[in-house]
C-alpha positions in Angstrom: 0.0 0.0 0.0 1.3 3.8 -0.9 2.0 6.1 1.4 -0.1 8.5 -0.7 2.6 11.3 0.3 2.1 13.5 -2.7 -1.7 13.9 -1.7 -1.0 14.7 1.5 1.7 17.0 1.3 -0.1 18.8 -1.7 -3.8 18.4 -1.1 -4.3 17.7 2.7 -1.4 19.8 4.4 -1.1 21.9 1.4 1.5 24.2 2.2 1.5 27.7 0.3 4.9 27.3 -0.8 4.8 28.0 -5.0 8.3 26.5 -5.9 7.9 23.2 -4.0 7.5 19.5 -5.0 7.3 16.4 -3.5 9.8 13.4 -4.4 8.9 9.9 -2.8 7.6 10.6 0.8 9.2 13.7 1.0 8.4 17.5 0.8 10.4 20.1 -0.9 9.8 23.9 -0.7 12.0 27.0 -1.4 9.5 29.3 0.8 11.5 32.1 0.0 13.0 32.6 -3.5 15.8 35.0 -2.5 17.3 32.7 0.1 19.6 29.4 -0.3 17.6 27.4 2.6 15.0 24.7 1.5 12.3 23.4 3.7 12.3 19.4 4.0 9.5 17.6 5.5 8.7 14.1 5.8 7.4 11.5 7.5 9.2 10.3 11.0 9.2 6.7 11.5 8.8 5.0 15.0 10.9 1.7 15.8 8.5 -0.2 13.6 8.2 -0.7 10.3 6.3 1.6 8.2 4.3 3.0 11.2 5.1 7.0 11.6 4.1 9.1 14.3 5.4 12.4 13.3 6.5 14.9 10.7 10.1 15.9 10.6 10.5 19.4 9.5 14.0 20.5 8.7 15.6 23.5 7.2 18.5 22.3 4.4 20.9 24.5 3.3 21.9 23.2 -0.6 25.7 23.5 0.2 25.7 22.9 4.1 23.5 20.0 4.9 20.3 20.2 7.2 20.5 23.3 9.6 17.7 21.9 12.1 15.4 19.9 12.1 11.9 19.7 15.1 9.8 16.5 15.2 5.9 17.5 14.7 4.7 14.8 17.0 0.8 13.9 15.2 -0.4 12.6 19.5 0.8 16.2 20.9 -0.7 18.0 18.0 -4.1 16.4 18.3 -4.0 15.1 14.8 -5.6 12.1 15.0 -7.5 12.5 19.0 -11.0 12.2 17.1 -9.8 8.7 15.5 -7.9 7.4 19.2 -10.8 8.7 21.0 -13.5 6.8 19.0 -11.0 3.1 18.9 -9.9 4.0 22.4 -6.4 4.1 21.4 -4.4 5.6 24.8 -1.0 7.2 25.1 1.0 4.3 25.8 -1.3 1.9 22.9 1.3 1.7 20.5 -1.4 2.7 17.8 -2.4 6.0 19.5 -1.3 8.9 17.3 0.5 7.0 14.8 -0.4 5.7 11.3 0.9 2.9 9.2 1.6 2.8 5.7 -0.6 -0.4 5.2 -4.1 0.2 5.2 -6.8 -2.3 4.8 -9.2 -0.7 2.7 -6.8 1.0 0.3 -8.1 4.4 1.5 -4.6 7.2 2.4 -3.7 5.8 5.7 -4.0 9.0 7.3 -7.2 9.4 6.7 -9.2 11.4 9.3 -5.9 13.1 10.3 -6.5 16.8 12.1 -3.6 19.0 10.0 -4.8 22.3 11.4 -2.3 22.3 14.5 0.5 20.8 12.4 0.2 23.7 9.8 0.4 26.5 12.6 3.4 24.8 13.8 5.3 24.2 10.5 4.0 28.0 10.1 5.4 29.1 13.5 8.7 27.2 12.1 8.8 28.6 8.5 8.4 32.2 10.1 11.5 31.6 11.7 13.5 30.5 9.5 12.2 32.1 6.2 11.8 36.0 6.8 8.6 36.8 4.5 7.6 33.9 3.2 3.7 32.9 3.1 1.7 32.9 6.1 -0.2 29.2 6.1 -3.7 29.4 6.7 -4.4 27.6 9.5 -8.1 28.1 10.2 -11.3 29.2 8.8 -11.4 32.9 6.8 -12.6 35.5 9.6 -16.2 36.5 9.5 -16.8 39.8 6.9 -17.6 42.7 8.9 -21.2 43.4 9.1 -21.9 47.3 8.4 -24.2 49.0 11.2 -25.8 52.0 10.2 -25.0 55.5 12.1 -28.4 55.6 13.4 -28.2 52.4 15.2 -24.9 53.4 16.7 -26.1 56.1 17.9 -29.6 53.9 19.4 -26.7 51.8 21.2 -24.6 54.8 23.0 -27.8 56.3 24.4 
């Protein structure tokens, strides 16, 4: 069974990063275009086979290697709490905020995953590192102000 990494990392996480492409089961981005330093995330693997329980986000310099590199653990970023909650998979389970790479019913195996928290925190880490690049939205679009009219302003103060 796939990993399905190019959907995820394109449709699912889909980072706003324009020059960025994904090769195997990893992601590649250039967030910002004036700037040597790539952005490299992939899956992190656990002491058994083909079962992750992270993203590894790392900041690669072309000439100098990886810079850093922070584990995105999916248990302490809630990704998949709805999914342990409803199998009551605890910390501690094996299975609890992990995902494997074998799936019964050939549907992505991360299917059901929560990305909202990771995104703010690969956000919080490409801000960091990448001075201006795009801000990833993370949430829904704020609510459009609704006008009020001067008279009932001025109803309201009275």
């Amino acid at each position: 069974m796939p990993l399905f990494a190019e959907q995820f990392f394109t449709g699912h996480l889909a980072l706003p990063y324009p020059e960025a492409a994904v090769v195997g089961d990893t992601y590649y981005a250039r967030p910002v275009s004036d700037l040597p330093l790539r952005l490299r995330v992939s899956f992190a693997d656990t002491s058994y086979h083909k079962r992750y329980d992270a993203l590894r986000v790392e900041v690669v310099h072309p000439e100098q290697a990886r810079i850093d590199a922070q584990l995105l653990y999916f248990a302490e970023h809630g990704a998949f709490a709805a999914r342990d909650k409803r199998l009551d998979w605890r910390p501690g389970d094996g299975l609890h905020g992990t995902f494997t790479d074998w799936h019964p019913r050939g549907a992505p195996p991360w299917e059901g995953i929560n990305v909202t928290p990771l995104r703010a925190a690969i956000d919080r880490y490409v801000q960091l590192w990448f001075p201006g690049a795009p801000s990833v939205h993370t949430g829904p679009k704020a609510p459009a102000a609704v006008p009020t009219r001067p008279a009932a302003r001025a109803a309201r103060s009275r």
